[in-house]
VEXDREN-2710 file (C-alpha; in Angstrom, 1 decimal):
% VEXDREN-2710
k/r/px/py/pz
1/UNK/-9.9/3.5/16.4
2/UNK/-8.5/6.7/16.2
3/UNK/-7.7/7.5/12.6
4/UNK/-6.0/10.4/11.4
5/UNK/-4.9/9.9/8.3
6/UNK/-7.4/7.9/6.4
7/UNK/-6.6/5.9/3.6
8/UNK/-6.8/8.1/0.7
9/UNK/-6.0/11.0/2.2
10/UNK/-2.7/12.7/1.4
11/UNK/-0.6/14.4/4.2
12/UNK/2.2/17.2/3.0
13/UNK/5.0/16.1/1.4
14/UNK/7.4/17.1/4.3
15/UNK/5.0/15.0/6.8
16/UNK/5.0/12.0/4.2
17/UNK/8.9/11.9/4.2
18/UNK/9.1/11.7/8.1
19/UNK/5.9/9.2/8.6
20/UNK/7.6/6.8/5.5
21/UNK/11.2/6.9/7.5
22/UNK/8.7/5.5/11.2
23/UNK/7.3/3.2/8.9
24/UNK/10.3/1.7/7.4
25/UNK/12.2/1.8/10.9
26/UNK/9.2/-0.3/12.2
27/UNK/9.6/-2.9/9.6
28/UNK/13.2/-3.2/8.7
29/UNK/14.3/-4.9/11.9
30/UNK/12.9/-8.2/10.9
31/UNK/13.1/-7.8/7.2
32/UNK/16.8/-7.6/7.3
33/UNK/17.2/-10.5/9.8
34/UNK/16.3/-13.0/7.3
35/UNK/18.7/-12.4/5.0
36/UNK/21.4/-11.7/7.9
37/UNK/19.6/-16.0/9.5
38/UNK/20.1/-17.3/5.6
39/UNK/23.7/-15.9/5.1
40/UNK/24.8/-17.5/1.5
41/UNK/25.5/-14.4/-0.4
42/UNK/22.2/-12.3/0.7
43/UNK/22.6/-9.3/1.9
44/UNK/20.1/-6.5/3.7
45/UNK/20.4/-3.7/1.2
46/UNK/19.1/-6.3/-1.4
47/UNK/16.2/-7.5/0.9
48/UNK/15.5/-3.8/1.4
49/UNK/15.3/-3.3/-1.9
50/UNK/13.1/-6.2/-2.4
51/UNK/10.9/-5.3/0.1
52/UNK/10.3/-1.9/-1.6
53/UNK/9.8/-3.5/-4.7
54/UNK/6.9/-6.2/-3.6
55/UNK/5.0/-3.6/-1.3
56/UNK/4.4/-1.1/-4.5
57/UNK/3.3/-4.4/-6.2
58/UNK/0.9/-4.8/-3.5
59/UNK/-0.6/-1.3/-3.9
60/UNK/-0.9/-1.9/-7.5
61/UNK/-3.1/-4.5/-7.3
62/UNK/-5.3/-3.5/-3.9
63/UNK/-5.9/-0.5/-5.9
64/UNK/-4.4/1.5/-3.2
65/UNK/-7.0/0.7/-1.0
66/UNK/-4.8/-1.4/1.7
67/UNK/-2.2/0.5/3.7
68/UNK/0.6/-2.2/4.9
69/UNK/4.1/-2.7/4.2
70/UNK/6.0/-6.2/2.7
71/UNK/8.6/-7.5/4.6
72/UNK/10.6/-10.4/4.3
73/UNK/8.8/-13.7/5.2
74/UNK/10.5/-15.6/8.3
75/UNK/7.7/-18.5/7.2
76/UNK/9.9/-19.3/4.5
77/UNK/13.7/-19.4/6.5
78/UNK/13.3/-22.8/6.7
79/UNK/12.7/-23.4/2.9
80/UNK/15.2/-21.0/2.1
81/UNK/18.0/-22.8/3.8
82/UNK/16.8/-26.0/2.0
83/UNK/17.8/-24.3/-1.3
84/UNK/21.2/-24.2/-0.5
85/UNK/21.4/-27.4/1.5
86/UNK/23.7/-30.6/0.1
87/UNK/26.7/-28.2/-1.2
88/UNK/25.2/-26.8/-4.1
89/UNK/26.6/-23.6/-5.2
90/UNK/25.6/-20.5/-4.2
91/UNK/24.3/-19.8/-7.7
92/UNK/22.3/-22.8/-7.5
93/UNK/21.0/-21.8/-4.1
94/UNK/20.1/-18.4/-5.6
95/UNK/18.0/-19.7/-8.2
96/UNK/16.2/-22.1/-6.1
97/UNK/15.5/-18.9/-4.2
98/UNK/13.4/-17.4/-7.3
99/UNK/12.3/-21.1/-7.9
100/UNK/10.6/-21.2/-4.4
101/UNK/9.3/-17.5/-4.6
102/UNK/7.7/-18.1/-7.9
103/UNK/5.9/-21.5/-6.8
104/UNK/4.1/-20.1/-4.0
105/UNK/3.2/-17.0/-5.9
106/UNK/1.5/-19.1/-8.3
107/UNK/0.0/-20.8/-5.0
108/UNK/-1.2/-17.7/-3.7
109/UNK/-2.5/-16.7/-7.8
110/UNK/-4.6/-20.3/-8.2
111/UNK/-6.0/-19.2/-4.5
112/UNK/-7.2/-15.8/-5.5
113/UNK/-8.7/-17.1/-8.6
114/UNK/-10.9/-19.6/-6.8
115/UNK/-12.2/-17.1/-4.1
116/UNK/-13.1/-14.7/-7.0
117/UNK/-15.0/-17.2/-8.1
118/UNK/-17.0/-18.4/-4.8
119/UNK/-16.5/-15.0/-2.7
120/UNK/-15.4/-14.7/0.8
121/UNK/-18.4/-15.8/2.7
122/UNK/-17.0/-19.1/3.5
123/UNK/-13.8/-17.0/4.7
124/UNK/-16.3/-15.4/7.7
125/UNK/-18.0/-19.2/8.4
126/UNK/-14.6/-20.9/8.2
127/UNK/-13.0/-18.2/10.3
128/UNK/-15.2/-16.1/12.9
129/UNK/-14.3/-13.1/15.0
130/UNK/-13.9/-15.9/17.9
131/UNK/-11.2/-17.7/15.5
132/UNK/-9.6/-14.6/13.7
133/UNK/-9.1/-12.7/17.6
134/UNK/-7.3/-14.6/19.5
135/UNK/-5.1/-16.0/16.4
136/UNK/-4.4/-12.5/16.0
137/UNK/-3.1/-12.5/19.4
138/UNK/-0.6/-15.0/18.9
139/UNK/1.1/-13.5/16.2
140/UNK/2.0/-10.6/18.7
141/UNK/2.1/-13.0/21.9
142/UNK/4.9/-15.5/19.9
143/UNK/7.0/-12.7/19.6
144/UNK/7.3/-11.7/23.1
145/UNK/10.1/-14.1/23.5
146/UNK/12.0/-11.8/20.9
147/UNK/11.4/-8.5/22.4
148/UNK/12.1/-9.5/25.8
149/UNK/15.3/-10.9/24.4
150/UNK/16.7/-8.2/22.4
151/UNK/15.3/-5.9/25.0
152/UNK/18.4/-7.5/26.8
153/UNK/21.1/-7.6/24.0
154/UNK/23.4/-5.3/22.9
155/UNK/24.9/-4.8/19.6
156/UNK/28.7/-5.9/20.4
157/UNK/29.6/-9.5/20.8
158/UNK/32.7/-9.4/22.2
159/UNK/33.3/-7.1/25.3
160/UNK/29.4/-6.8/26.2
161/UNK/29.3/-9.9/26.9
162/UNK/30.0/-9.0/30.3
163/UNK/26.7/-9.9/32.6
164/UNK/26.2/-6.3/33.7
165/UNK/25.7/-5.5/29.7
166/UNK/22.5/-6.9/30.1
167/UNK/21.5/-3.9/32.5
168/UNK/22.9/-0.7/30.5
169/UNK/21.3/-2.4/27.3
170/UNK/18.2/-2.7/29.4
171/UNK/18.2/1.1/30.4
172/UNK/18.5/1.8/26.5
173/UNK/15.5/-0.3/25.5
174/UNK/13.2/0.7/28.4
175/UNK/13.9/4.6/27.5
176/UNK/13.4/3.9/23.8
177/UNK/10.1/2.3/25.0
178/UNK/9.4/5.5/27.4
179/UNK/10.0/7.8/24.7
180/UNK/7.6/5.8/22.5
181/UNK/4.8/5.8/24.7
182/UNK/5.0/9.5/26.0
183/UNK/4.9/11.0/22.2
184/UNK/2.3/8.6/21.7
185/UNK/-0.2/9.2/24.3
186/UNK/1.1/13.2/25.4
187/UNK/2.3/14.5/22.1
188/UNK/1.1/16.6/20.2
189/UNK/-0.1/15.7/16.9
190/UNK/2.9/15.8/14.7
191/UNK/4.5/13.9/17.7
192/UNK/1.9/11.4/18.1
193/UNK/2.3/10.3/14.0
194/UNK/6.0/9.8/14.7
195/UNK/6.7/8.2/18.3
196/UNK/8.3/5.5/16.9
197/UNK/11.1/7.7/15.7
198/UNK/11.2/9.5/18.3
199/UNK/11.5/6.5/21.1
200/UNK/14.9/5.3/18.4
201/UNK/16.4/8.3/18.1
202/UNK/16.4/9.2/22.0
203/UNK/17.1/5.0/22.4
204/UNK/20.3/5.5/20.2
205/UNK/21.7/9.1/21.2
206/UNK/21.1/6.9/25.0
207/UNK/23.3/4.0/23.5
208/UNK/25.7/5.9/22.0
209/UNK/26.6/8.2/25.1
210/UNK/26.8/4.9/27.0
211/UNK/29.2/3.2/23.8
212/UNK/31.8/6.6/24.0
213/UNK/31.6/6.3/27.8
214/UNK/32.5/2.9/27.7
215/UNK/35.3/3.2/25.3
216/UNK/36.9/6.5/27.3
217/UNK/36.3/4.6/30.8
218/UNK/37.5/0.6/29.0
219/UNK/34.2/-0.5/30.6
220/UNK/33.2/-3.4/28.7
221/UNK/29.6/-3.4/30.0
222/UNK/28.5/0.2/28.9
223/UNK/29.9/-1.0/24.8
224/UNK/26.6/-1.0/24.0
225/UNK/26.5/0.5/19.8
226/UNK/29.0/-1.9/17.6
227/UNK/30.4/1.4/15.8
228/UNK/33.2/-0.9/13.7
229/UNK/30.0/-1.5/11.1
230/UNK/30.2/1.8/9.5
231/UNK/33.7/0.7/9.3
232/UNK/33.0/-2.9/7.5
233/UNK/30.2/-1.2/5.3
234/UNK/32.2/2.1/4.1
235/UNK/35.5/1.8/4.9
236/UNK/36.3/-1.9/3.8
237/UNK/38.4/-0.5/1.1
238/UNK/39.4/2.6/2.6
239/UNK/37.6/6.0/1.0
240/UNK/36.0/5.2/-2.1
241/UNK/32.8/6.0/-4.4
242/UNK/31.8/2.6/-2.2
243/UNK/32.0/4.5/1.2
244/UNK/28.8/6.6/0.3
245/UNK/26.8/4.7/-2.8
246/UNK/26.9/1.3/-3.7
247/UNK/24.9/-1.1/-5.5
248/UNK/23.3/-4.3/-3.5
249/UNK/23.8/-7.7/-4.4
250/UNK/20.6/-8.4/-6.1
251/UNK/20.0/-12.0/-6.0
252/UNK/18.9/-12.1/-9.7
253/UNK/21.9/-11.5/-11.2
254/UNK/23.8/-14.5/-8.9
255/UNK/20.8/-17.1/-10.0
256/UNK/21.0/-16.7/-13.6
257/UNK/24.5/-18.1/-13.7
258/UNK/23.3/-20.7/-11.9
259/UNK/21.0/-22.1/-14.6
260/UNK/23.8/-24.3/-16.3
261/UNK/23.5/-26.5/-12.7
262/UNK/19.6/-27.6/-12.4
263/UNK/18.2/-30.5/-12.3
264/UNK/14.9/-32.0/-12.1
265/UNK/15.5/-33.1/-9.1
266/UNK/16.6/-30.2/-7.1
267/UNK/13.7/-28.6/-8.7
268/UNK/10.9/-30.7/-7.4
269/UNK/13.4/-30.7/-4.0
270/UNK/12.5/-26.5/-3.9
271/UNK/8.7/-27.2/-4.8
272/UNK/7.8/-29.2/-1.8
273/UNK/10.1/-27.2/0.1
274/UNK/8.3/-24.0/-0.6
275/UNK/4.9/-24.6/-1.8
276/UNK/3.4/-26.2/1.5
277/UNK/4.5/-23.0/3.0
278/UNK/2.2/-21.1/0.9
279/UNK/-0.7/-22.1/2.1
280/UNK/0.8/-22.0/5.6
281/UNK/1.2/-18.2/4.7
282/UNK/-2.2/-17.8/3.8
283/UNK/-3.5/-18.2/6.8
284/UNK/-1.6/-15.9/8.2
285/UNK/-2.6/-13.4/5.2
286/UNK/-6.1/-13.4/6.6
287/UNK/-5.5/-13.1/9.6
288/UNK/-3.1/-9.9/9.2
289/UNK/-5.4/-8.4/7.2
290/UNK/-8.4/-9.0/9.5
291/UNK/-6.7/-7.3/11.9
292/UNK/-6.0/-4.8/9.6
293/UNK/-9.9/-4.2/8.9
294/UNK/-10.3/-3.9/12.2
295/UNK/-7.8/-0.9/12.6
296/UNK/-9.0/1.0/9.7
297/UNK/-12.7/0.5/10.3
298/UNK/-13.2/-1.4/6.5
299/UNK/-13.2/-5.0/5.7
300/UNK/-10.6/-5.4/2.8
301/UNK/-11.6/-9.0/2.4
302/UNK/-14.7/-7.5/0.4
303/UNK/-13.0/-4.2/-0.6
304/UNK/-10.6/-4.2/-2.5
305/UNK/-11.3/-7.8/-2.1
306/UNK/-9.4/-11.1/-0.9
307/UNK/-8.4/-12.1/-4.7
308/UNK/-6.9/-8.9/-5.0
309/UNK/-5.1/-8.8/-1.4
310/UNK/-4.1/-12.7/-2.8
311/UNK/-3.2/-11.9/-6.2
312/UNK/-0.9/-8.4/-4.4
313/UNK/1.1/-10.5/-1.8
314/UNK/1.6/-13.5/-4.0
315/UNK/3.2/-11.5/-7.6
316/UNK/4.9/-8.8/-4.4
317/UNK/6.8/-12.1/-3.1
318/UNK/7.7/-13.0/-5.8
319/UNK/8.8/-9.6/-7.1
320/UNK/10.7/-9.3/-4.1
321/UNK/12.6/-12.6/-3.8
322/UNK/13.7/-11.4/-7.7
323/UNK/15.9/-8.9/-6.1
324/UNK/16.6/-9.7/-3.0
325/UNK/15.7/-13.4/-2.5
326/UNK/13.6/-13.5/0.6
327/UNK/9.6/-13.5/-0.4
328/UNK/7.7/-10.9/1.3
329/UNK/4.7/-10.9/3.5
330/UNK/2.3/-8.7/5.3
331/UNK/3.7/-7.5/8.7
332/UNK/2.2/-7.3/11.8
333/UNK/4.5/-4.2/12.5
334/UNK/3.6/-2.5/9.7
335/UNK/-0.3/-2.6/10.8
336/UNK/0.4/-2.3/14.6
337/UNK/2.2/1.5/13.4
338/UNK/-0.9/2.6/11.5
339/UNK/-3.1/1.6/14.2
340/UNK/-0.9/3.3/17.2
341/UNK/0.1/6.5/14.9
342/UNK/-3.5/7.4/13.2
343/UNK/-2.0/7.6/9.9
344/UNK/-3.6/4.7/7.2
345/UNK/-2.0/6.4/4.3
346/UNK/-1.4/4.3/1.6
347/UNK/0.8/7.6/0.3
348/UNK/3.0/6.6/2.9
349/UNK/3.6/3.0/2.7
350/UNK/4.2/3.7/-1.2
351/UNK/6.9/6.5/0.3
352/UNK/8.3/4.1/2.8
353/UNK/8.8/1.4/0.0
354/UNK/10.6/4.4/-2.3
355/UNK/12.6/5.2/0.5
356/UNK/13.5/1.2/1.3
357/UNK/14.8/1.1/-2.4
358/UNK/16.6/4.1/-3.0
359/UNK/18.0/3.7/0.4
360/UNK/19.7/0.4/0.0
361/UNK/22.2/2.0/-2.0
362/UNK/23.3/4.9/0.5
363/UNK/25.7/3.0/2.1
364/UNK/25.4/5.0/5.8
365/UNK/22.0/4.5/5.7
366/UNK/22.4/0.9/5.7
367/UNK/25.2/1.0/8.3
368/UNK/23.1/2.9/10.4
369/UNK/20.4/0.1/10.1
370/UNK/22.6/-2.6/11.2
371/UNK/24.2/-0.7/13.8
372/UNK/20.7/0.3/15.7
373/UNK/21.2/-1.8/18.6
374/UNK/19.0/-4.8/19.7
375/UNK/17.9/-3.4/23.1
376/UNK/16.5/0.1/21.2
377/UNK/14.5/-2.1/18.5
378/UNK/13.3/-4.5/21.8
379/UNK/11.8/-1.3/23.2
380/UNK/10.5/0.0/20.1
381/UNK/8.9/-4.1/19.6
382/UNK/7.6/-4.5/22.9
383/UNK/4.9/-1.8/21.7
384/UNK/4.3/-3.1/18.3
385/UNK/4.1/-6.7/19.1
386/UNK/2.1/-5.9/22.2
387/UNK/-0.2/-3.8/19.8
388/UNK/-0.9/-6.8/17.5
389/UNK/-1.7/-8.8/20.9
390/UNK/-4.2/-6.5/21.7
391/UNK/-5.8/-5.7/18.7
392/UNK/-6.6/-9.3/18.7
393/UNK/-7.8/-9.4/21.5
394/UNK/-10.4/-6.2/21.3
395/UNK/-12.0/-8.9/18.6
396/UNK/-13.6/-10.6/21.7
397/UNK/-16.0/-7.6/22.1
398/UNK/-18.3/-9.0/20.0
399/UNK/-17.6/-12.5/21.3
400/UNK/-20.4/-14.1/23.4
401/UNK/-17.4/-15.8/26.2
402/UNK/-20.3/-17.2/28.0
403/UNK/-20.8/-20.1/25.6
404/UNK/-18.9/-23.2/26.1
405/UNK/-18.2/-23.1/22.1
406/UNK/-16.6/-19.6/22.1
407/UNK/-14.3/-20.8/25.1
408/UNK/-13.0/-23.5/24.1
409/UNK/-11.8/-22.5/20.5
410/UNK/-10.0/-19.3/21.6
411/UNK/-8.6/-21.6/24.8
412/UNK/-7.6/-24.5/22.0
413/UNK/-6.1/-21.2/19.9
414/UNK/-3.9/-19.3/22.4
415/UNK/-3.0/-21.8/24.3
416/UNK/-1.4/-23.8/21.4
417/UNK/-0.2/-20.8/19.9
418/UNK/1.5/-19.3/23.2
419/UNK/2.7/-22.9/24.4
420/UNK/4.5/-22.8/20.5
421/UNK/3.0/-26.2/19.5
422/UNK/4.4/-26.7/15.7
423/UNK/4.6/-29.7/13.4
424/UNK/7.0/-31.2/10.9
425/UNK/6.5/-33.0/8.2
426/UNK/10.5/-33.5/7.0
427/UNK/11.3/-30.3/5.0
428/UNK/7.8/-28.5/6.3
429/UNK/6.9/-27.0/9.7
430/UNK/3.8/-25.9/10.1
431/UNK/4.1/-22.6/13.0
432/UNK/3.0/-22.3/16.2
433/UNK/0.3/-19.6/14.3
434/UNK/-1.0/-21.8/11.8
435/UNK/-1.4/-24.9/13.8
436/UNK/-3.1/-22.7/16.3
437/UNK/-5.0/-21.7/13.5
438/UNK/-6.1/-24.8/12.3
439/UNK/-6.8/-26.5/15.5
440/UNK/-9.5/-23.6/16.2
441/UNK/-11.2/-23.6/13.3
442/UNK/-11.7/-27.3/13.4
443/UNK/-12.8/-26.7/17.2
444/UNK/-15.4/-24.3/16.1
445/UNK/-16.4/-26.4/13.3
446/UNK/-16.7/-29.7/15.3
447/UNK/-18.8/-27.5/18.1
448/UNK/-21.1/-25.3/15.7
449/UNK/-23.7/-27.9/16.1
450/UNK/-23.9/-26.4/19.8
451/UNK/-25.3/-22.9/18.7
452/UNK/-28.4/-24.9/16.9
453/UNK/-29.0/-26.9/20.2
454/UNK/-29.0/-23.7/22.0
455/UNK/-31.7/-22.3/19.6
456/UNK/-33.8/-25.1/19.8
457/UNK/-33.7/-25.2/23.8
458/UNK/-34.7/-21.9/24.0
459/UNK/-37.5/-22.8/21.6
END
């Protein structure tokens, strides 16, 4: 791998500001969906803002030594909507949001004190490059779906509905993904740190000439940009202090007034709605940051250690849901733009989260967020989750695929994880990833005894 920027190293200040803003365009996609899926009084400036908050956690305790962003979790959508589920108020709701956050932080801190205690060598028996590869794989194969499908979308729901949107929004996405892949691979090397914003800008300027056509011309089809969001976000009551800086509905401040209203009962109703999840999560914590080794050429399961990785995403969730009431996690996107850019500076995931927070409160900066449209961030995905795919994949080097063993885990792995086999147990869903997950490492586990037979044969 390629690396550029390693992970101490510190680019210029100017190049810092512009590599933070790639960052936080690759990640703020998904981490403002989840608060747009839960609805219920959060909002994406506060998830922004949470996500900031937990990511600086995160450096804290990996001692700077572990260059990925915190998003918010979509593992934890389901349990989020069960905090507001039966009518309870939206104070209520809010506080079982910190409720949850805080329970599978602590399942995350009991975790990281038992691997301090017994290491991470059973993490390498347990989970093997032929486990860890292909489960990587899924993670950026289950998302196809979603590229593919907001390569095809465009940001207006009324008039673009017209069939032939479908092809103007396709032309936007496919340029943002030219544009991507051109800076990336022919740039030079300020371009090649920064294709990401590169492929949005040109994907937006492409939408936008395509909106004002459509507008001037009434073509319904080329309405591509939903422009009536800068409206709703700084105009709502006309020109105001509002209209450039406002303050985001931190969840905190909602569930505290909710306090008067719980019950032992709802409580243990958010435990086993969130804490299963947790370990859920975990899985997918090693995995990410597997991958993550990979890319950066250091295993940060032994430095700065799995306990510490543990203790940085469990306390960053939980920071995180404080303010904006979706608990974070590692993201895929975040590690598939240091891998395609070069640049593993933890200086510039710690300037992407300080730009998440002091952005949520420039109110065009989070209109412009929202109003990116889905077929630019589809192209700008198809690369980033294709990346993850991949980088799974390369895992196999290593991987002797002429054993029977070897084939049939990572056969058990992607195809359960591509087919999108899941389980639920009422209130819990285990994902397509960790089912996968689990499947293969019992697999391997119930077929190790094949590797001593093949020693003692060729004895």
């Amino acid at each position: 791998m390629n690396i550029i920027y390693d992970v101490q190293d510190k680019p210029k200040p100017s190049s810092v500001l512009i590599f933070a803003y790639q960052q936080m365009l690759a990640i703020l996609a998904a981490t403002i969906a989840v608060p747009l899926i839960i609805g219920n009084g959060l909002t994406p400036a506060a998830a922004m803002f949470g996500a900031g908050v937990g990511t600086l956690v995160y450096i804290l305790f990996t001692r700077r030594k572990s260059p990925v962003f915190l998003g918010s979790s979509f593992a934890f959508i389901g349990s989020m909507v069960t905090a507001f589920a039966g009518g309870v108020s939206m104070q209520l709701g809010m506080l079982g949001l910190l409720i949850g956050a805080l329970s599978a932080g602590l399942v995350y801190v009991v975790i990281s004190i038992v691997v301090k205690a017994v290491g991470v060598g059973w993490i390498d028996k347990l989970m093997p490059p032929v486990v860890i590869g292909p489960t990587v794989a899924i993670i950026g194969l289950s998302l196809a779906g979603n590229a593919v499908s907001d390569l095809q979308k465009s940001s207006v729901a009324s008039g673009a509905a017209d069939k032939n949107s479908v092809y103007v929004a396709l032309v936007c996405g496919l340029i943002t993904l030219a544009v991507t892949m051109l800076c990336s691979t022919y740039g030079g090397k300020r371009l090649k740190l920064v294709p990401f914003v590169c492929g949005i800008i040109v994907g937006y300027i492409a939408a936008s000439i395509f909106t004002v056509i459509g507008f001037a011309a009434d073509i319904d089809a080329f309405k591509i940009i939903n422009f009536d969001v800068f409206k709703d976000y700084m105009f709502k009551d006309g020109v105001s202090l509002q209209t450039f800086i406002s303050v985001p509905d931190f969840t905190f401040v909602e569930a505290f007034k909710g306090t008067g209203e719980l019950s032992a009962s709802y409580v243990l109703t958010i435990l086993i709605a969130y804490v299963p999840v947790a370990f859920v999560v975990f899985a997918e914590h090693i995995a990410d940051h597997k991958n993550l080794s990979s890319v950066i050429g250091r295993d940060l399961l032994k430095e700065p250690g799995l306990s510490a990785t543990l203790l940085g995403d469990g306390i960053g969730s939980v920071a995180g849901a404080f303010f904006g009431g979706c608990p974070n996690t590692t993201y895929g996107e975040s590690v598939a733009c240091v891998a395609i850019t070069g640049n593993a500076s933890v200086i510039t995931i710690a300037a992407a989260a300080v730009g998440c927070m002091l952005l949520s409160f420039i109110t065009p900066f989070v209109a412009y967020v929202n109003s990116i449209p889905s077929c630019v961030m589809g192209g700008v995905c198809i690369a980033l989750y294709g990346f993850i795919a991949v980088s799974g994949l390369k895992m196999f080097k290593h991987v002797d695929l002429d054993k029977n063993r070897n084939l049939f885990v990572a056969s058990v792995i992607l195809i359960c994880g591509i087919g999108g086999l899941s389980i639920s147990f009422g209130e819990v869903t285990l994902t397509n990833i960790a089912v996968a997950l689990i499947l293969g490492i019992l697999t391997n586990l119930m077929l190790s005894r094949s590797d001593k037979a093949d020693a003692k044969n060729n004895d």
